[in-house]
C-alpha positions as a printed Julia matrix, in Angstrom:
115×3 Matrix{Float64}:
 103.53   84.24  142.13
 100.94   86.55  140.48
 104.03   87.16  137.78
 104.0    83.66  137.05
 100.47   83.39  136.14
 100.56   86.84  134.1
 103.77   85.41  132.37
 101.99   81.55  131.85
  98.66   83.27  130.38
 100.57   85.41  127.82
 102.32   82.73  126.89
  99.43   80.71  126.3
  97.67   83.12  124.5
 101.39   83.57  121.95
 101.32   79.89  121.68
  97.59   80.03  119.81
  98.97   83.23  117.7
 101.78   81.29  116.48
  99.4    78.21  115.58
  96.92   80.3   113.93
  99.66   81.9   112.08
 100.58   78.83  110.51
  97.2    78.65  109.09
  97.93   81.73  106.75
  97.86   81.47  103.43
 100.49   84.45  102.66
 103.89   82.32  102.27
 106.06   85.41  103.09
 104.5    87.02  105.81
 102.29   84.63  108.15
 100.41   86.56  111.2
  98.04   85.04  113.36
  95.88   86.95  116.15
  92.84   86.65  118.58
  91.7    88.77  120.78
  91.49   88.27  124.61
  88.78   89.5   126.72
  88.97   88.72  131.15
  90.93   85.69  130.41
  88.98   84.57  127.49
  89.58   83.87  124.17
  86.55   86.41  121.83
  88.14   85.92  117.99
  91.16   84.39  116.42
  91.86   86.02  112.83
  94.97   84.95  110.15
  96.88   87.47  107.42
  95.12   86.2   104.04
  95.41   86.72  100.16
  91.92   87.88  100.15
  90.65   91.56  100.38
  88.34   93.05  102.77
  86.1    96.49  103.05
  87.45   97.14  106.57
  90.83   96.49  105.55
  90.98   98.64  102.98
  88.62  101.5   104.61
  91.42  101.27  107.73
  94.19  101.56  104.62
  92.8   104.16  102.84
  91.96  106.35  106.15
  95.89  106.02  107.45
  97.95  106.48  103.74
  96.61  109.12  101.21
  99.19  107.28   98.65
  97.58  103.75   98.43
  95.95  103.47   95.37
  92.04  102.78   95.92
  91.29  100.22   93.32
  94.44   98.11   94.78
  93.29   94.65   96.48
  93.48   95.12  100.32
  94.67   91.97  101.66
  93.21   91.17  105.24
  95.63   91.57  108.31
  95.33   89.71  111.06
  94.34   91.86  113.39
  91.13   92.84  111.21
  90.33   89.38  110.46
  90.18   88.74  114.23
  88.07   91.98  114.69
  85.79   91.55  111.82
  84.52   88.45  113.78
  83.62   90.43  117.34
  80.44   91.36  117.09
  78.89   94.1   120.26
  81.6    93.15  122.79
  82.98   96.44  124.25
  86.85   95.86  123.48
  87.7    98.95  125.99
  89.42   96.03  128.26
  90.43   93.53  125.47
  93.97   92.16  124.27
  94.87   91.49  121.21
  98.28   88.8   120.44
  99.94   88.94  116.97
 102.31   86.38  116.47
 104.41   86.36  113.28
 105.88   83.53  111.3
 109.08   83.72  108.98
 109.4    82.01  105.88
 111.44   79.08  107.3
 108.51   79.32  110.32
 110.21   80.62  113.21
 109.36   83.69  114.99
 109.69   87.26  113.32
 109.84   90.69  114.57
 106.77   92.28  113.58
 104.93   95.15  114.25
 101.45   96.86  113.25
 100.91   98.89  110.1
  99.35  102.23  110.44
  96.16  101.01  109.57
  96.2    98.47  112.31
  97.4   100.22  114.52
C-alpha cells in the first residue's frame, strides 16, 4: 500500500514536469522541473532561450572550456531554483521531465553544471 502512494505521488509530480516542459521555448530540447518539498510543490522552472548569471556561474565553475562571453541558456533545473527563495532544500526533490521533438518522452540526464 505505502508503494502505491510513493509510486501515485511521483507520478503526479512527472505528470506536471512533462506539462511544464511543453511550455519551453527551446524546440529541440524541452525540460520542465519543480521542485518538491514534504509533499509540496516549492518552484516549477522550464529550459529557455534566455541566459542567466546562475546558469552560467554553475557552467563556468564545472567546464574550464566554455567560452565566457557565450550566452548561457537557462536549464530547467536553475530556472526552478532561481525561484526558491530561504527554503532549506536539504530534504527537497527535484523532477525533470524531458520532451522530444515530436513531444514524447526523452532520456535525459543532468549536465555537469546541474548536477
Amino acid at each position: 500500500m505505502e508503494v502505491d502512494k510513493k509510486t501515485h505521488k511521483i507520478d503526479k509530480f512527472l505528470a506536471l514536469a512533462r506539462t511544464l516542459a511543453t511550455y519551453s521555448n527551446v524546440y529541440r530540447f524541452k525540460h520542465g522541473s519543480c521542485i518538491v518539498k514534504r509533499g509540496r510543490i516549492i518552484a516549477q522552472g522550464t529550459n529557455q532561450y534566455k541566459s542567466h548569471p546562475l546558469q552560467r556561474q554553475y557552467n563556468i565553475s564545472q567546464r574550464q572550456d566554455i567560452i565566457n562571453d557565450a550566452p548561457h541558456y537557462i536549464h530547467a533545473e536553475i530556472s526552478a531554483l532561481t525561484k526558491v527563495k530561504n527554503i532549506d532544500l536539504s530534504d527537497a526533490e527535484i523532477y525533470v521531465y524531458r520532451l522530444s521533438l515530436t513531444g514524447r518522452p526523452a532520456i535525459s540526464r543532468p549536465c555537469a553544471a546541474c548536477m
